[in-house]
C-alpha positions as CSV (number, residue, x, y, z in Angstrom):
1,X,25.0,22.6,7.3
2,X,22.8,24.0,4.5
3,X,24.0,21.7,2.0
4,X,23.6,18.8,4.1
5,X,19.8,20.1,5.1
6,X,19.6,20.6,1.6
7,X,20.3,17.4,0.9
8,X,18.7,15.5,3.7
9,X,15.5,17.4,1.9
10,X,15.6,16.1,-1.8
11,X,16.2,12.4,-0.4
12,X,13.0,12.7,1.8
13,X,11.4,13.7,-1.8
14,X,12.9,10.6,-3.4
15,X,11.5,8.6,-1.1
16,X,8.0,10.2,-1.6
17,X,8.2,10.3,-4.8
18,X,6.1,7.0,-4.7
19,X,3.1,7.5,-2.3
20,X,2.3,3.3,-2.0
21,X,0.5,1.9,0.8
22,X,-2.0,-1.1,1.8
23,X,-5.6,-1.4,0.4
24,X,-8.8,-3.0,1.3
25,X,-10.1,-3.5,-2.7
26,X,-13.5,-3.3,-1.6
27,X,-14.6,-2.9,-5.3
28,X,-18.5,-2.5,-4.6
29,X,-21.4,-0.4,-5.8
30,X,-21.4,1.5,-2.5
31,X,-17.6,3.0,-2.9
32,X,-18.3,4.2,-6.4
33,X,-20.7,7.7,-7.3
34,X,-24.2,7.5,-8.0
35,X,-25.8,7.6,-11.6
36,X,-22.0,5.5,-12.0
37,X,-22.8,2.1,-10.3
38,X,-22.0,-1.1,-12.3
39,X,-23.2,-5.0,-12.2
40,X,-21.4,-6.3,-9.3
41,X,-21.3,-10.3,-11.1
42,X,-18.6,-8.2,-13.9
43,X,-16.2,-7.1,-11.5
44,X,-12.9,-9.7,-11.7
45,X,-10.2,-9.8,-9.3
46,X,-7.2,-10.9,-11.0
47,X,-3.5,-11.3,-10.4
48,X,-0.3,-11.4,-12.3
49,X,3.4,-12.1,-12.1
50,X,5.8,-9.4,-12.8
51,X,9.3,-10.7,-12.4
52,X,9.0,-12.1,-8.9
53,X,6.7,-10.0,-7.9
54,X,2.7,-10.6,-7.7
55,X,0.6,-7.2,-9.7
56,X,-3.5,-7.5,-8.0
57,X,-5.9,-6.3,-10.6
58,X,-9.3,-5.6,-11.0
59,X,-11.5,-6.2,-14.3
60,X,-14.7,-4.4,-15.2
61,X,-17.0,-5.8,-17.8
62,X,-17.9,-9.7,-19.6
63,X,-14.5,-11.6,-18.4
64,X,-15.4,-13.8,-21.9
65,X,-15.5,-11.1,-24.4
66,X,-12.3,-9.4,-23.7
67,X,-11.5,-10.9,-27.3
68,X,-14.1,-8.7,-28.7
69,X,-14.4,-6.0,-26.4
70,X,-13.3,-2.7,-26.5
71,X,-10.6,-2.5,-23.2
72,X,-9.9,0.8,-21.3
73,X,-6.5,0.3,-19.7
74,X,-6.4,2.1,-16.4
75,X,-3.0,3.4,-15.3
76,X,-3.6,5.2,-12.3
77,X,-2.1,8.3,-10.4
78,X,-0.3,8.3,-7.0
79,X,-2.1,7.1,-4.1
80,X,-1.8,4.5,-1.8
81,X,-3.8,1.8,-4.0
82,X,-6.4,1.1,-6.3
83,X,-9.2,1.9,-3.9
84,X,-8.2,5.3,-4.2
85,X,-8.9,5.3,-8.2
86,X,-12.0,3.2,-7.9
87,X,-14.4,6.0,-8.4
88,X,-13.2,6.9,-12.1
89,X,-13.2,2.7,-13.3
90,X,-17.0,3.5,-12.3
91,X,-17.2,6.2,-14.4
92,X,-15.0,4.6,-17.2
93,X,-17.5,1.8,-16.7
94,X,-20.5,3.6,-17.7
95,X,-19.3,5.5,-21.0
96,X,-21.0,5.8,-23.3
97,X,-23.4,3.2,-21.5
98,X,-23.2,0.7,-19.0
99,X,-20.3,-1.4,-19.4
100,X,-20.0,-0.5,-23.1
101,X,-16.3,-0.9,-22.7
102,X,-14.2,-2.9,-20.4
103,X,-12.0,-1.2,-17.8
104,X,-9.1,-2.8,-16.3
105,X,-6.6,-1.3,-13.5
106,X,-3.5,-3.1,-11.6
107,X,-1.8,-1.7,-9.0
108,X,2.1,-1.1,-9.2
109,X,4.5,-3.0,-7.7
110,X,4.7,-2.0,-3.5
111,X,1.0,-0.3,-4.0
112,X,-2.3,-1.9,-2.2
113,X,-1.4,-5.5,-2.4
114,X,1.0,-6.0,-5.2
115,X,4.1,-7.4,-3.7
116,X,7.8,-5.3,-3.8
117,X,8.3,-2.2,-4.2
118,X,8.4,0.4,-7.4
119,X,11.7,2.1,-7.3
120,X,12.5,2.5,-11.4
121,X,11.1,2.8,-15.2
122,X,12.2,-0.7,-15.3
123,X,9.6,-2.1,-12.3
124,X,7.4,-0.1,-13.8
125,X,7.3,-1.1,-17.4
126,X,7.6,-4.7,-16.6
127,X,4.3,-4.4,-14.5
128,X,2.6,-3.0,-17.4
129,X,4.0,-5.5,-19.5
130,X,3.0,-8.1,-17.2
131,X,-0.6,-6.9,-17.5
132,X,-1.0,-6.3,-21.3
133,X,0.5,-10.1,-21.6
134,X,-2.6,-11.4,-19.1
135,X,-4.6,-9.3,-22.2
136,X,-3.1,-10.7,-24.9
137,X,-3.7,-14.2,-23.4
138,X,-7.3,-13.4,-23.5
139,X,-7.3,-12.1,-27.2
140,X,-7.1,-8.0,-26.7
141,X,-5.8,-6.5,-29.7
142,X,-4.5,-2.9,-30.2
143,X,-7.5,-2.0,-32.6
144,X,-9.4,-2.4,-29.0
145,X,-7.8,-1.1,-26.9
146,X,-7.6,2.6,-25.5
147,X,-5.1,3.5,-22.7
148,X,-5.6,6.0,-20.0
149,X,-2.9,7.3,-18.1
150,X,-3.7,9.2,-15.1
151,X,-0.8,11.8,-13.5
152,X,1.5,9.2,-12.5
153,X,-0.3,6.7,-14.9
154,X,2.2,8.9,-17.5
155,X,5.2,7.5,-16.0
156,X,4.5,3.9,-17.5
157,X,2.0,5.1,-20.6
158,X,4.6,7.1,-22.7
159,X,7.5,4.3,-22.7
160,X,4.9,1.9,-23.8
161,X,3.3,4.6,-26.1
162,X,6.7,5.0,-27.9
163,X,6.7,1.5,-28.9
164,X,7.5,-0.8,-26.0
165,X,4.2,-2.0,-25.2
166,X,2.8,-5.9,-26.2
167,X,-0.5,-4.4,-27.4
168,X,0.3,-1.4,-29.5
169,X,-1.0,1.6,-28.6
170,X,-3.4,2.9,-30.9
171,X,-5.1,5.2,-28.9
172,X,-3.7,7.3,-25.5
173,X,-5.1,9.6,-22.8
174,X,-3.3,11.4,-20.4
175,X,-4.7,13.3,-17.9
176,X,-2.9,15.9,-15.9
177,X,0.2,13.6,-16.9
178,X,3.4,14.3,-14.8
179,X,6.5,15.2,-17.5
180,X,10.0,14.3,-16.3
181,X,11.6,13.2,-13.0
182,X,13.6,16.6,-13.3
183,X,10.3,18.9,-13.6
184,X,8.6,16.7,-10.6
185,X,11.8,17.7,-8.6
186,X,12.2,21.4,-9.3
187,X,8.6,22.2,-8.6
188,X,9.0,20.6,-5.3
189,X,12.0,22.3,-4.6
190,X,12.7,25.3,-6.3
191,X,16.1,24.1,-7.1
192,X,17.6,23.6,-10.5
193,X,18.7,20.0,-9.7
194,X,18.8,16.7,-11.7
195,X,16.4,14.2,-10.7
196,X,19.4,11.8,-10.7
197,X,20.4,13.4,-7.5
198,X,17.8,11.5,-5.4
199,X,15.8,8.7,-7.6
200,X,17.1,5.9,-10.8
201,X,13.5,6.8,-12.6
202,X,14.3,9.0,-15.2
203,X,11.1,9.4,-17.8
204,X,10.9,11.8,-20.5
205,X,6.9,12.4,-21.5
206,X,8.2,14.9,-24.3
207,X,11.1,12.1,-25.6
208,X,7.8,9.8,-25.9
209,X,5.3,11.5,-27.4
210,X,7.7,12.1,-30.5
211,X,7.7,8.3,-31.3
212,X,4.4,7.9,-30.3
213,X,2.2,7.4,-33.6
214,X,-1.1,7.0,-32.4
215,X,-4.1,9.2,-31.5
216,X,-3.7,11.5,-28.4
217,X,-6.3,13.1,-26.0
218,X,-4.5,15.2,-23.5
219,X,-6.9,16.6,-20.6
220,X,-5.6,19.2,-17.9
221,X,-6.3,22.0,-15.8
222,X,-4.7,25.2,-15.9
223,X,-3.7,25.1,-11.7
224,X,-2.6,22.1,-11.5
225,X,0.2,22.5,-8.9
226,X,0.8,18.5,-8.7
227,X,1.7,18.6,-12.9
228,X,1.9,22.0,-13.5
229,X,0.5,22.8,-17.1
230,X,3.6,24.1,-18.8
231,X,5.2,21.1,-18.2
232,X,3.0,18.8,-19.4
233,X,2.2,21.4,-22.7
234,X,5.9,21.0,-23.4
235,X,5.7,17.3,-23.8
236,X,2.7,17.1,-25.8
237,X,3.0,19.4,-28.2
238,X,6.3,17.2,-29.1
239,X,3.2,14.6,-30.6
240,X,3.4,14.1,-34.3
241,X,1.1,11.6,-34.2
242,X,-2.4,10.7,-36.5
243,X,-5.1,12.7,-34.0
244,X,-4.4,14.8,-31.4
245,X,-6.7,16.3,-29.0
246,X,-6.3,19.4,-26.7
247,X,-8.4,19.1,-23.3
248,X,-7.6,22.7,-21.4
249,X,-9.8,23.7,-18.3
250,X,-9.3,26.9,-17.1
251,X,-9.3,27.3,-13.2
252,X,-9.1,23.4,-13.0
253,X,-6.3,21.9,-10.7
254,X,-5.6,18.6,-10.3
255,X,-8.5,16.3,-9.7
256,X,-9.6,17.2,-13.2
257,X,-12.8,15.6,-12.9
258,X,-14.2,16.7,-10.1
259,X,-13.0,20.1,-11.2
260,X,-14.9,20.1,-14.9
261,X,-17.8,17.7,-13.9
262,X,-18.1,13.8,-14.7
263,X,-20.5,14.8,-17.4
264,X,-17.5,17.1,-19.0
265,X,-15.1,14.7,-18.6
266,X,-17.1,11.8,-20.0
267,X,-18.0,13.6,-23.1
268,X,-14.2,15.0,-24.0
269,X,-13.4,11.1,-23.7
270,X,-16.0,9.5,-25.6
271,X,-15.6,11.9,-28.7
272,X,-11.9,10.9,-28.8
273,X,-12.8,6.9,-28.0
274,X,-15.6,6.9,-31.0
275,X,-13.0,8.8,-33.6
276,X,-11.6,6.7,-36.2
């Protein structure tokens, strides 16, 4: 009977390991924080095809000048949709100054309105594949491009980091990023267990970050009990890479940013976006 409750317990986890649900994508000045409003005519609903499925987007900035603009790709954490994240593409928005740089986010397959469902690394690298193509339609090119990989954001980020992205990766952020499918198992658990027991993803941050090249900010709170610190430490201090940038809040959990201040936050980015 234990066994079996046992069990019965890691495959609810599985099955919550993705936390995907509707959304409204009411992307408007009065969802986002003041002193971080943007010009309404610059936000672009877009869509995608990823395999069969449709990926729902949203663009921040000059639609024409993605060929000269400096892009912020948004990979966000694990909520239901991009409404949820909406709040920091404000605040991504307004670096530096308003809509310096240009801030895209997509939702994953099975979240807000993207059709089917995330279930592996595969769905989830082709959706990001999916969207860096719509990019390099439009003239993106790695020297412009800075990717920003929010908890779950990770998942998809250190893959394409390593080299299997369409726009190289020049220059990567991840905040509180989660590290392996086995470390978000035994912290909800207890239990020494493979994360092949309940779920096909299998991601290794630290594998990643090895054959990542590039520049790497790495923000996080010491109590984070979502990623817990010594996990994600693990995986980045396996970076070789040209620039590397250490981001450590004592006493901060897991909504970093609310945690540290915007203004914090903001700053710890910018340095790290205007360093050649």
């Amino acid at each position: 009977m234990a066994a079996a409750a046992m069990l019965t317990s890691c495959q609810d986890i599985g099955g919550a390991l993705f936390f995907a649900g509707d959304g409204t994508y009411e992307f408007t000045n009065a969802n986002l924080d003041t002193g971080y409003l943007v010009d309404e005519s610059k936000i672009h609903r877009f869509e995608t095809y990823s395999d069969s499925d449709t990926i729902q987007g949203v663009f921040v900035g000059d639609f024409a000048q993605i060929q000269n603009d400096t892009v912020i790709v948004y990979l966000h954490g694990n909520g239901p949709s991009m409404d949820n994240f909406w709040s920091s593409v404000g605040v991504l928005a307004n670096v530096g100054s308003q809509h310096r740089y240009g801030v895209i986010m997509y939702d994953y397959r099975g979240y807000g309105k993207s059709t089917g469902t995330t279930v592996d690394a595969a769905s989830m690298q082709a959706d990001y594949d999916a969207v860096l193509e719509w990019l390099v339609d439009r003239g993106l090119t790695s020297d412009r491009m800075v990717v920003f990989a929010n908890s779950l954001g990770s998942l998809p980020a250190g893959p394409a980091a390593a080299g299997n992205s369409p726009i190289a990766i020049e220059k990567l952020v991840m905040e509180t990023p989660q590290s392996s499918a086995d470390a978000i198992l035994q912290d909800a658990t207890g239990l020494s267990l493979p994360s092949s027991m309940i779920t096909g993803y299998d991601f290794d941050l630290g594998a990643n970050m090895a054959d990542y090249p590039g520049a790497l900010l790495w923000m996080h709170g010491t109590e984070d009990d979502v990623a817990p610190i010594v996990n994600a430490r693990a995986a980045m201090s396996e970076h070789q890479g040209s620039h590397y940038v250490e981001a450590v809040y004592e006493g901060a959990g897991h909504g970093l940013r609310w945690d540290i201040s915007t203004e914090e936050w903001i700053r710890v980015l910018h340095e790290f976006m205007l360093h050649e």
